[in-house]
C-alpha positions as CSV (number, residue, x, y, z in Angstrom):
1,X,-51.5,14.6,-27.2
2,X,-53.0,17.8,-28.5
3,X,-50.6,20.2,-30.6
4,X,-51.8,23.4,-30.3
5,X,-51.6,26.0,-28.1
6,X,-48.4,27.7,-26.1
7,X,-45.7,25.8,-25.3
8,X,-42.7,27.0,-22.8
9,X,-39.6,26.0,-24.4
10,X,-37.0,26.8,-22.2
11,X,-32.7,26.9,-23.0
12,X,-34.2,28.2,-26.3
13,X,-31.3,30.7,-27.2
14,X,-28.9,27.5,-26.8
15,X,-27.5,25.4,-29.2
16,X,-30.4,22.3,-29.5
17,X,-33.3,24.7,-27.9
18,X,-32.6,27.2,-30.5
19,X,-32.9,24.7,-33.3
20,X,-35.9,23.6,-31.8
21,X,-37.5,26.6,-32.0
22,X,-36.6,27.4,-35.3
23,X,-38.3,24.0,-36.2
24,X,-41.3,24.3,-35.1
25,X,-42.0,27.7,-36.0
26,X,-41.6,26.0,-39.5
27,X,-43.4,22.7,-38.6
28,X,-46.3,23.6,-36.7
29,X,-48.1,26.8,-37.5
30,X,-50.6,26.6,-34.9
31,X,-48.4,26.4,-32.2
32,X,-47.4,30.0,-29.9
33,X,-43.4,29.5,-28.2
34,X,-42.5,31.5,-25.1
35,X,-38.9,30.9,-25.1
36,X,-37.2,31.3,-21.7
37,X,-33.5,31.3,-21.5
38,X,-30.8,32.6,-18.9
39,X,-28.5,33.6,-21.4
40,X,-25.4,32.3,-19.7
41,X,-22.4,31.2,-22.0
42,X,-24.1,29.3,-24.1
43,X,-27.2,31.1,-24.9
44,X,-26.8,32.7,-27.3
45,X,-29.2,35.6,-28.1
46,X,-27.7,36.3,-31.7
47,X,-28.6,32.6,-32.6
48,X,-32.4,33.3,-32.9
49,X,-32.0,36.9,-33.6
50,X,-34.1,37.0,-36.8
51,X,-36.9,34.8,-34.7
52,X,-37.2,37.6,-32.0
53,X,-40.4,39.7,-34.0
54,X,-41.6,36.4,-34.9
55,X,-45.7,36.7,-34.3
56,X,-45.8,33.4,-32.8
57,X,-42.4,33.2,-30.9
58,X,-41.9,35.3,-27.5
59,X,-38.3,35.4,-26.1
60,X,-37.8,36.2,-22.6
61,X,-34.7,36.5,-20.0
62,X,-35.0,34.4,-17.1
63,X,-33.8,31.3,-15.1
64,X,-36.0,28.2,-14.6
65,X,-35.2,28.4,-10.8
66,X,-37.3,31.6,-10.6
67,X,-40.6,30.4,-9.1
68,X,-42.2,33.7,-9.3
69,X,-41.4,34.8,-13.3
70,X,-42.3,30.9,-14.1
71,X,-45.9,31.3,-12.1
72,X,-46.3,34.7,-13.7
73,X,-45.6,32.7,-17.4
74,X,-47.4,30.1,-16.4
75,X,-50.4,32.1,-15.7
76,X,-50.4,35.2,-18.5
77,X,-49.2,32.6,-21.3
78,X,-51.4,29.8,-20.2
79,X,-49.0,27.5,-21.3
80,X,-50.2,23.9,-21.9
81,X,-46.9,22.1,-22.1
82,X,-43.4,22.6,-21.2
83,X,-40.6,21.2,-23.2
84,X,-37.0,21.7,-21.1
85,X,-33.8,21.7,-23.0
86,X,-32.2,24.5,-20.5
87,X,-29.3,22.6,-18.6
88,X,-26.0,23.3,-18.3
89,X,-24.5,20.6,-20.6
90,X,-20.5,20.5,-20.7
91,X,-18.6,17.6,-19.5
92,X,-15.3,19.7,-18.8
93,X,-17.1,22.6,-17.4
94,X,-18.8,20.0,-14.8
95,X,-15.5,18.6,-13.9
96,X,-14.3,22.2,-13.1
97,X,-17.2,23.1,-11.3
98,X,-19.7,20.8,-10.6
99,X,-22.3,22.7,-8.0
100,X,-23.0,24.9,-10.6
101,X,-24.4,21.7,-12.7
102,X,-26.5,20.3,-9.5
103,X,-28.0,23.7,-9.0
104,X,-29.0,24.0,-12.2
105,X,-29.7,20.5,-13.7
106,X,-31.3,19.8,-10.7
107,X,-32.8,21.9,-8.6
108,X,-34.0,24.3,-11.6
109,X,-35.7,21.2,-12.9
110,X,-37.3,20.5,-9.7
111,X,-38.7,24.2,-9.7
112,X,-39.8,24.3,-13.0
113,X,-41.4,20.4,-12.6
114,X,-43.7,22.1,-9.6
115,X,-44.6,25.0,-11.4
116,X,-45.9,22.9,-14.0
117,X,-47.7,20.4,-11.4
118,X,-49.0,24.0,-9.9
119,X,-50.2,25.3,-13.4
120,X,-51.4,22.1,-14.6
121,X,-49.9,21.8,-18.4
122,X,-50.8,18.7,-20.6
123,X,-47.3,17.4,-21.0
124,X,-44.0,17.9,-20.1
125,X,-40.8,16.6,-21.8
126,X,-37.6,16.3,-20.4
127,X,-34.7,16.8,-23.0
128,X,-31.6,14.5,-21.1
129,X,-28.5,12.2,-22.6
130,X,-27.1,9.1,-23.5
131,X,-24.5,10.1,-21.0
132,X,-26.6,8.8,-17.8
133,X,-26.3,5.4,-18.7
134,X,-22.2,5.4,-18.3
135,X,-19.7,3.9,-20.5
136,X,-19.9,0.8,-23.1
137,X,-17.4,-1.6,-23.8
138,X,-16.6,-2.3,-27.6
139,X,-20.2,-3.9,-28.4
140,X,-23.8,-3.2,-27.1
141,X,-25.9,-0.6,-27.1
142,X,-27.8,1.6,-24.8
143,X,-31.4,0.8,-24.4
144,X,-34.5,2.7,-22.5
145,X,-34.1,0.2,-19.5
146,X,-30.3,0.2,-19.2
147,X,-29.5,1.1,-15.6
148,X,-28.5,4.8,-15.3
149,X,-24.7,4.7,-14.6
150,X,-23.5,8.4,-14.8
151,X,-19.3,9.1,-14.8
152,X,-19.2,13.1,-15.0
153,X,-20.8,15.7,-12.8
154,X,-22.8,16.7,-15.6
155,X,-24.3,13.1,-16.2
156,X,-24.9,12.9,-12.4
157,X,-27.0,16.2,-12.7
158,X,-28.9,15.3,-16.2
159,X,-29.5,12.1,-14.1
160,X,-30.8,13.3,-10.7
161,X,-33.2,15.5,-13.0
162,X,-34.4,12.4,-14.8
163,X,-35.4,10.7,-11.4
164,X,-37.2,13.7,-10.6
165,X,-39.2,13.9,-13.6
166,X,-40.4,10.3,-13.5
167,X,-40.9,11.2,-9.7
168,X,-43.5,13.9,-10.5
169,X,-45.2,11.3,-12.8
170,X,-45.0,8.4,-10.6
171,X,-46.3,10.5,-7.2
172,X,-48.5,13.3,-8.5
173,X,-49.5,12.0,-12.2
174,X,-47.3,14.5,-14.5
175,X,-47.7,13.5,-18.0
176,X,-43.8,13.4,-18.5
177,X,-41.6,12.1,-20.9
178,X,-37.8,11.8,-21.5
179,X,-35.5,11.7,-24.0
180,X,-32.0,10.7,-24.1
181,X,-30.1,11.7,-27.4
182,X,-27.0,10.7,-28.4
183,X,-24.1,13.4,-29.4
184,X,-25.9,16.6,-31.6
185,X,-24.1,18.3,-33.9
186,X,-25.0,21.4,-36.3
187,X,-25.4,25.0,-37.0
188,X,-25.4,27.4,-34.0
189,X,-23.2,25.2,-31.7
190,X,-21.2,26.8,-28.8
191,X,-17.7,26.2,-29.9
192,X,-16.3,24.2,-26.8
193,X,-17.8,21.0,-27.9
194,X,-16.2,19.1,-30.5
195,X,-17.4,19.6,-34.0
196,X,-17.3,23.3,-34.0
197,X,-14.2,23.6,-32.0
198,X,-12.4,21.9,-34.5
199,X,-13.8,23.6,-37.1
200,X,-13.0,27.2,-35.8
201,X,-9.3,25.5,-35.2
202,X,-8.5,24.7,-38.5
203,X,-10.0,27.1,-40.5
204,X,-7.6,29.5,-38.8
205,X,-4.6,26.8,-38.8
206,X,-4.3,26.5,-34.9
207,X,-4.1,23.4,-33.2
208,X,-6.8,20.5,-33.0
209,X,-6.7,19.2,-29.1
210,X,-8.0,15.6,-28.8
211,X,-8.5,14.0,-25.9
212,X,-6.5,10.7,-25.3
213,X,-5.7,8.7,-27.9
214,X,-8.5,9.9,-29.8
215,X,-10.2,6.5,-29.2
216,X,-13.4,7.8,-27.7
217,X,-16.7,6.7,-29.6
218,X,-19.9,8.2,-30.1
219,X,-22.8,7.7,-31.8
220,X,-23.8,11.2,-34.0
221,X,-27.1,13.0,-34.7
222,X,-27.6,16.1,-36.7
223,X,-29.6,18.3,-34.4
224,X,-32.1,19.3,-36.9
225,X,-32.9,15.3,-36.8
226,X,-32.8,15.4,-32.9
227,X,-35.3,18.1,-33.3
228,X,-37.4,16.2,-35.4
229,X,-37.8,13.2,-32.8
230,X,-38.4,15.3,-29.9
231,X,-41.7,17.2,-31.2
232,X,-42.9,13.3,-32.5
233,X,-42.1,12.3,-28.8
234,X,-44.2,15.3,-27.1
235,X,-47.0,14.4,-29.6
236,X,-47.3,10.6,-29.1
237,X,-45.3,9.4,-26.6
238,X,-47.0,7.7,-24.1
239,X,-47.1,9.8,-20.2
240,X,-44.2,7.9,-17.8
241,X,-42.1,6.7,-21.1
242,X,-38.8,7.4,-22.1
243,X,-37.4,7.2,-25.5
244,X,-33.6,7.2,-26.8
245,X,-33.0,9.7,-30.0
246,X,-29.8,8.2,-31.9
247,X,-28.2,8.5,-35.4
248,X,-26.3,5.3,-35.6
249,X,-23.2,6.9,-36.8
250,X,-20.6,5.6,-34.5
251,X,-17.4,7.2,-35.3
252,X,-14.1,7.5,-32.9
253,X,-13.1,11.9,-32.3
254,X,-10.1,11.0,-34.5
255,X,-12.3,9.6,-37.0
256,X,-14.8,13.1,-36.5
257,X,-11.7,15.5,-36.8
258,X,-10.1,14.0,-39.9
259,X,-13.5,13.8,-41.5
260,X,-13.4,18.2,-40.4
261,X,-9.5,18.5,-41.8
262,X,-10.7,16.9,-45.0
263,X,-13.3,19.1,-45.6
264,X,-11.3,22.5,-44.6
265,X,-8.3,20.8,-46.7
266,X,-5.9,21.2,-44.1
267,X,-3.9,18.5,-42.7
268,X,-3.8,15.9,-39.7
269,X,-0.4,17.8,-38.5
270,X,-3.0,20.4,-37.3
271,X,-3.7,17.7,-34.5
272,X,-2.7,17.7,-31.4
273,X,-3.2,15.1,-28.7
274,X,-4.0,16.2,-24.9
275,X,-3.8,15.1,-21.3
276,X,-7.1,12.6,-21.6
277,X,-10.3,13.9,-19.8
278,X,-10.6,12.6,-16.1
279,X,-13.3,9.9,-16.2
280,X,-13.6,10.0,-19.9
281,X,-16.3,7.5,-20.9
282,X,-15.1,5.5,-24.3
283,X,-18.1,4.8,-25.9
284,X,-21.3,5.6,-26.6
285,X,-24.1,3.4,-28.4
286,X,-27.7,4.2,-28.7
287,X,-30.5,1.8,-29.9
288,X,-33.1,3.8,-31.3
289,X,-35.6,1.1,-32.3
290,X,-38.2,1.9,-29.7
291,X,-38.8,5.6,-31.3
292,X,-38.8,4.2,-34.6
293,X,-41.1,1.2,-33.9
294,X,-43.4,3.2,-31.9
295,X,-44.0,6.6,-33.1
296,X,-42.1,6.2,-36.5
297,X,-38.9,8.4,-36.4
298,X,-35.9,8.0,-38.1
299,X,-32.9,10.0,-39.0
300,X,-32.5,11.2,-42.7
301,X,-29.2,13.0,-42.2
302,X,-26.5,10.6,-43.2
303,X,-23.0,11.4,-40.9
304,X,-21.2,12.8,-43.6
305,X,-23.4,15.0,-45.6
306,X,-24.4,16.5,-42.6
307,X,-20.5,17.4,-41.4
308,X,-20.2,18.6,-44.7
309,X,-23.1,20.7,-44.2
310,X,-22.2,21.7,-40.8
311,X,-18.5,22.7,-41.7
312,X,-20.2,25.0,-45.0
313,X,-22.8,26.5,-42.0
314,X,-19.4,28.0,-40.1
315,X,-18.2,28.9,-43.2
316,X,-20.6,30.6,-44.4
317,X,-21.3,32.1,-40.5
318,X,-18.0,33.2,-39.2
319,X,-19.3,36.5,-37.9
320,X,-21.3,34.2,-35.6
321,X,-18.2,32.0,-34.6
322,X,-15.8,35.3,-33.9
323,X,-18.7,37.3,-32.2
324,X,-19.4,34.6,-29.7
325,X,-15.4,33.2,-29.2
326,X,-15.2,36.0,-26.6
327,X,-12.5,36.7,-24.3
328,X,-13.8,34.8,-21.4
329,X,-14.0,31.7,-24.0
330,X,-10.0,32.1,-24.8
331,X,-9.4,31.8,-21.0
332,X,-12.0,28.7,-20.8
333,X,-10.1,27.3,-23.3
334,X,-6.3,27.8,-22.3
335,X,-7.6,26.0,-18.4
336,X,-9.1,23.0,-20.5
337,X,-6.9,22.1,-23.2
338,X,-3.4,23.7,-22.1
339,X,-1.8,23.0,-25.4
340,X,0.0,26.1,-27.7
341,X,-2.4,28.4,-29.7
342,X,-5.5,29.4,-28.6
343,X,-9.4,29.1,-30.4
C-alpha cells in the first residue's frame, strides 16, 4: 500500500485521532493530513492546538455525515485514503442515549464509506473495538474470527459499522481494513473514561467511583502504541482483513486505580464503589499474534511505565484537565456516578 500522499483522518481532535495525528506528522514526512472532526464533547480542539499551522496538517470542522463538505474534501484534497477514528465511543453515554451512537457510528460511517467508494481512495481503515466481540469468561482470548457479540449500545453501533465496512469490500471492492483495539490509555484523554478520571479524582482528593466490585478486566494499550499498529495496518494489511491491536496487560479497574493512588500517593480510602454498569461486560482479552506474525507489530510500552507516564502527562497538563472538565462534564458526571463529590 503506497504511503504518500493525503490522507483524511477523521475524529482527529479526539483522544486516539489526535495521537494519531501527532504520530504521523512525526513518522511519515511525506504524508499531507486533513483532519476532520465535529468537535462534540470529546474533541477537543486545544489537544492539537500547537499542530493547527502545521504545513502538512489541515484541521477542519465538520461531521462525517455531511455528504456535500466530504465530496467537496474529497475532491480539492484528493485524498487517497481515509483512516476513521471519529465515533462516539462511551459505554455510559450509549446506555443513556443510544440513537445518538446509531446515527453516528453508523450511518456517518455509511456516508463517509460512499464518499470514498464515490472518490475512489486506495484504502480505507476502519478504527473499531474489542468491545464487539462481547464478554469472556475467566480464560480465552478474543481472536479476528470470534463471532461479534456486542452488550452496549455503543458496541452495537461500532459493530453495525464494521458490517458495513466489510460490506463495501465484499459488494463494491473497497480496499478496507479493520482494527479492533483493546482499552487505550494516555495523554490527551477525555476524562470520563477511566484512567484519567481517576487521575483528576485523586489529585484533588475526591472520590474514585468504581463500578461493581471492581472485578472488571481489560486488557491495556498505551495509545501511542495503538497508534503505532494502526499506520503498520493501513500500510500492509491485506484489503478485506481485520486485525486485533492488544497490549497484553490484563489488569482488573481495582488493580488500574490502586496502580493511579500509588503513584499520586494518596490512599485506597479515596475509593468508592458504585451501583455496577447495566450490562457490564467482565472481561476483555485480546490475542494480538496475527498483527505481530503478519506485519511485525508489537507493543513496547510496558503497563506500568506507561501509567506512570500517563499520570506525570496530567501532572504536568492540568490546565488541559480543568479547561476541558466543563460545567456540562460536572452534570454528565453527577447522572453517571451519583456518589458525593464531583470531578
Amino acid at each position: 500500500m503506497t504511503s504518500n500522499g493525503t490522507i483524511l483522518v477523521t475524529g482527529g481532535a479526539g483522544f486516539i485521532g489526535g495521537n494519531f495525528v501527532r504520530y504521523l506528522l512525526d513518522e511519515a514526512p511525506e504524508i499531507k493530513l486533513v483532519n476532520l472532526d465535529a468537535l462534540t464533547y470529546s474533541g477537543n480542539l486545544g489537544s492539537i492546538a500547537d499542530l493547527l499551522e502545521h504545513p502538512r496538517h489541515l484541521f477542519i470542522r465538520g461531521d462525517i455525515r455531511d455528504e456535500r463538505l466530504l465530496s467537496r474534501l474529497f475532491h480539492e484534497h484528493r485524498i487517497r485514503g481515509v483512516i476513521n477514528f471519529a465515533a462516539e465511543s462511551h459505554v455510559d453515554r450509549s446506555i443513556a442515549a443510544p440513537g445518538v451512537f446509531v446515527d453516528s457510528n453508523v450511518k456517518g460511517t455509511q456516508v463517509l464509506l460512499s464518499a470514498s467508494l464515490a472518490a475512489g481512495v486506495e484504502r480505507f481503515l476502519q478504527i473499531s473495538t474489542d468491545e464487539v466481540y462481547g464478554s469472556l469468561g475467566p480464560e480465552g482470548f478474543f481472536h479476528e474470527d470470534t463471532p461479534l457479540s456486542p452488550n452496549s449500545p455503543y458496541s452495537a453501533s461500532k459493530a453495525a459499522a464494521d458490517h458495513l465496512v466489510h460490506a463495501y469490500h465484499h459488494t463494491y471492492g473497497l480496499n478496507t481494513v479493520i482494527t479492533r483495539c483493546s482499552n487505550n490509555y494516555g495523554p490527551y484523554q477525555f476524562p470520563e473514561k477511566m484512567i484519567p478520571l481517576m487521575i483528576n479524582n485523586a489529585r484533588q482528593g475526591k472520590p474514585l467511583p468504581v463500578y461493581g466490585d471492581g472485578g472488571n478486566v481489560r486488557d491495556w494499550l498505551h495509545v501511542c502504541d495503538h497508534c503505532a499498529a494502526v499506520w503498520r495496518v493501513y500500510r500492509g494489511g491485506p484489503a478485506g482483513e481485520v486485525y486485533n491491536i492488544g497490549g497484553s496487560h490484563e489488569r482488573t479497574n481495582l488493580e488500574v486505580v490502586k496502580t493511579i493512588l500509588r503513584h499520586l500517593d494518596k490512599g485506597e480510602e479515596l475509593i468508592e464503589f458504585v451501583k455496577d454498569r447495566p450490562g457490564h461486560d467482565r472481561r476483555y482479552a485480546i490475542d494480538a499474534s496475527k498483527i505481530r506474525r503478519e506485519l511485525g507489530w508489537a507493543p513496547r510500552i510496558g503497563f506500568d511505565q506507561g501509567i506512570a507516564d500517563t499520570v506525570a502527562w496530567y501532572a504536568d497538563h492540568a490546565d488541559w484537565l480543568d479547561q476541558v472538565v466543563s460545567g456540562d462534564y460536572q452534570d454528565y458526571y453527577r447522572r453517571m456516578y451519583g456518589c458525593r463529590g464531583s470531578a
